[in-house]
C-alpha positions in Angstrom: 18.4 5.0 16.5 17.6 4.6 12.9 14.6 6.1 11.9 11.3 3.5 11.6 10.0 3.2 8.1 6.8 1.6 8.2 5.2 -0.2 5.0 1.8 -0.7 4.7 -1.1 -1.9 3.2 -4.9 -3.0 3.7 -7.3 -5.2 1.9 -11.0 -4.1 2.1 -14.6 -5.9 2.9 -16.1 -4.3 0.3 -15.9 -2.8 -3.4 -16.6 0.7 -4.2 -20.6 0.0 -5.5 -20.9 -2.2 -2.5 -20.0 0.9 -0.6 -21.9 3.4 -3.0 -19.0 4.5 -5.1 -15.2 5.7 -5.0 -16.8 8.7 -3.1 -17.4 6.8 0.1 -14.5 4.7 0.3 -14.6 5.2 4.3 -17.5 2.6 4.1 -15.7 0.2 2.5 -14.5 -1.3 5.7 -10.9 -3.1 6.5 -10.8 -6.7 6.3 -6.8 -6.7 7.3 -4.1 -4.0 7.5 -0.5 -4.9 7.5 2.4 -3.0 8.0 6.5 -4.0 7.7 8.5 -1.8 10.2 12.0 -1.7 9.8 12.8 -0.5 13.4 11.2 -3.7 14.9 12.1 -5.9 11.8 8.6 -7.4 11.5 5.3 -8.4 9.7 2.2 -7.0 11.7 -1.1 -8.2 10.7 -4.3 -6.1 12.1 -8.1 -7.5 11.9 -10.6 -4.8 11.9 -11.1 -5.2 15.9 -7.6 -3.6 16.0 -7.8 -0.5 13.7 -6.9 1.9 16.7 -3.3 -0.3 17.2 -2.5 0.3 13.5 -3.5 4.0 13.0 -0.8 4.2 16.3 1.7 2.6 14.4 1.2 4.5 11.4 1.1 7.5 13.3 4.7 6.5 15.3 6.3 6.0 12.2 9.1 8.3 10.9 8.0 7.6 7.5 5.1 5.3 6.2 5.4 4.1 2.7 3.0 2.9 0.5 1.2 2.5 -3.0 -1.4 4.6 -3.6 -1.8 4.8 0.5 -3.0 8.8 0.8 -6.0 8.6 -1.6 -7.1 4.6 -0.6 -5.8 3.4 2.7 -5.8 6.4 4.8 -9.5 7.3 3.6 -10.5 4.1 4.6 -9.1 3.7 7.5 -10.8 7.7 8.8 -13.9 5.8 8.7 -12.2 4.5 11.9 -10.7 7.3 13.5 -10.8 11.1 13.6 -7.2 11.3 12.5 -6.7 13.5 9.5 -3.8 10.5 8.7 -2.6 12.1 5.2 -1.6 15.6 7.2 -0.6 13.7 10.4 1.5 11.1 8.7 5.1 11.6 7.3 4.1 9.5 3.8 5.7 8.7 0.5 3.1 7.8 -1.5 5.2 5.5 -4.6 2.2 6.1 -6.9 1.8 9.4 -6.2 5.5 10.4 -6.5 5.7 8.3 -9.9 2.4 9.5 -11.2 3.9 13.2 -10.9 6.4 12.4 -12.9 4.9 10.6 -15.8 1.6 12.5 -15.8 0.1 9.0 -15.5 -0.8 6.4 -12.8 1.1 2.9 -12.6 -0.2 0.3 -10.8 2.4 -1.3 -8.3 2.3 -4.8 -10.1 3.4 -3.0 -13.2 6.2 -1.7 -11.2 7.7 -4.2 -9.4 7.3 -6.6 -12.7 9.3 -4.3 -14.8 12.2 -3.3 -11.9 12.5 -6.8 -9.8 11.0 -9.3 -12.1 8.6 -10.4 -9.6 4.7 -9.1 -9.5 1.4 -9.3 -7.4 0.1 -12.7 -6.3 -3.3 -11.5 -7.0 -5.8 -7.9 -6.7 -7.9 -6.7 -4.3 -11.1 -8.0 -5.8 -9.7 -11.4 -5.1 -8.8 -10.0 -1.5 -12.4 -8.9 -1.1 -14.2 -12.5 -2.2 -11.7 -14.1 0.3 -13.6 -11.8 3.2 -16.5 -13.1 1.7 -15.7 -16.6 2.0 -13.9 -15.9 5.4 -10.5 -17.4 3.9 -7.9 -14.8 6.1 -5.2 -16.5 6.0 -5.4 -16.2 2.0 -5.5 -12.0 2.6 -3.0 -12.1 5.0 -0.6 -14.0 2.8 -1.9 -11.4 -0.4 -1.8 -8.3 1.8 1.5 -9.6 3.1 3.3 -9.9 -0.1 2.1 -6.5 -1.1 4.0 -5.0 1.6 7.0 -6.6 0.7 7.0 -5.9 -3.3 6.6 -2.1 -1.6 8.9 -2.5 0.1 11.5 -3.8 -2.7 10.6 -1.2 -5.1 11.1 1.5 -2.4 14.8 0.2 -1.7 15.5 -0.6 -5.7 14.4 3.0 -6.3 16.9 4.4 -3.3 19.6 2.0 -4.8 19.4 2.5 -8.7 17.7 6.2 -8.3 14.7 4.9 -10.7 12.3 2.5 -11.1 11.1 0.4 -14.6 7.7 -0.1 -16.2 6.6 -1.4 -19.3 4.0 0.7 -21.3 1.1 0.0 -22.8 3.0 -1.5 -26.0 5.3 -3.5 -24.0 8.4 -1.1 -24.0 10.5 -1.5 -20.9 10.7 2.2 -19.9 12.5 4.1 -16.7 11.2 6.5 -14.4 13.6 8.6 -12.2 13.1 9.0 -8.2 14.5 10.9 -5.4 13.7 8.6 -2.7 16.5 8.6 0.5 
């Protein structure tokens, strides 16, 4: 059986000041989780009332993949379980991988711009003023997308062995990854 990646990502209710800084991100609550699993071949979408079914999933997985997903998504979703999920979790974290190798962050957007020509459909402050406004459908559909661009760089980066940004003056530069 081939192994199950899981891709994921989650949209929070609230900002870091809402939540009393970056500190505390735990607080920040879930508004929707998603995940991508390539053993079952779908989309999973998880309201807060079913945390527990998505820290299973991610803790099933032979591999979860995200952006920025150890120092963001797993702390948040602790304030929901006593699973340590970065040390329980088999995880490649893209922006953690690339960030060791440029001595700098790069946002995912940036990323999948520069390598597939196609970027982010919007940011999670939008994603947070949709909770607001209850409009879930609209952070489904965001949270949804993220997954797949995720996704996509995670394959281009197996395929072509690195992945493309642009810097801060507009130079189209390449990163190398080891990604299997």
């Amino acid at each position: 059986m081939p192994p199950d990646i899981v891709y994921f990502d989650l949209e929070t209710q609230r900002t870091a000041n809402d939540a009393g800084g970056w500190d505390r991100k735990r607080d920040m609550g879930m508004s929707l989780g998603v995940t991508y699993s390539t053993r079952l071949g779908e989309y999973r979408i998880y309201r807060e009332q079913r945390v527990e079914e998505l820290v299973q999933q991610l803790l099933r997985a032979d591999l979860v993949v995200g952006f920025n997903v150890i120092n963001f998504d797993y702390e948040v979703l602790m304030g929901y379980t006593a699973y340590d999920l970065p040390h329980l979790c088999q995880t490649l974290d893209l922006m953690v991988d690339i960030e060791k190798k440029l001595g700098h962050r790069l946002g995912l957007d940036a990323v999948a711009s520069a390598s597939l020509g196609v970027g982010k459909t919007g940011d999670g402050l939008d994603a947070i003023r949709w909770w607001r406004e209850g409009r879930l459908l609209d952070i489904a559909e965001y949270c949804c997308f993220d997954v797949k661009c995720t996704k996509l760089v995670h394959e281009f980066g197996i395929a072509k062995k690195q992945l493309f940004y642009n810097d801060r003056f507009q130079q189209r530069k390449s990163v190398p990854v080891e990604w299997s």
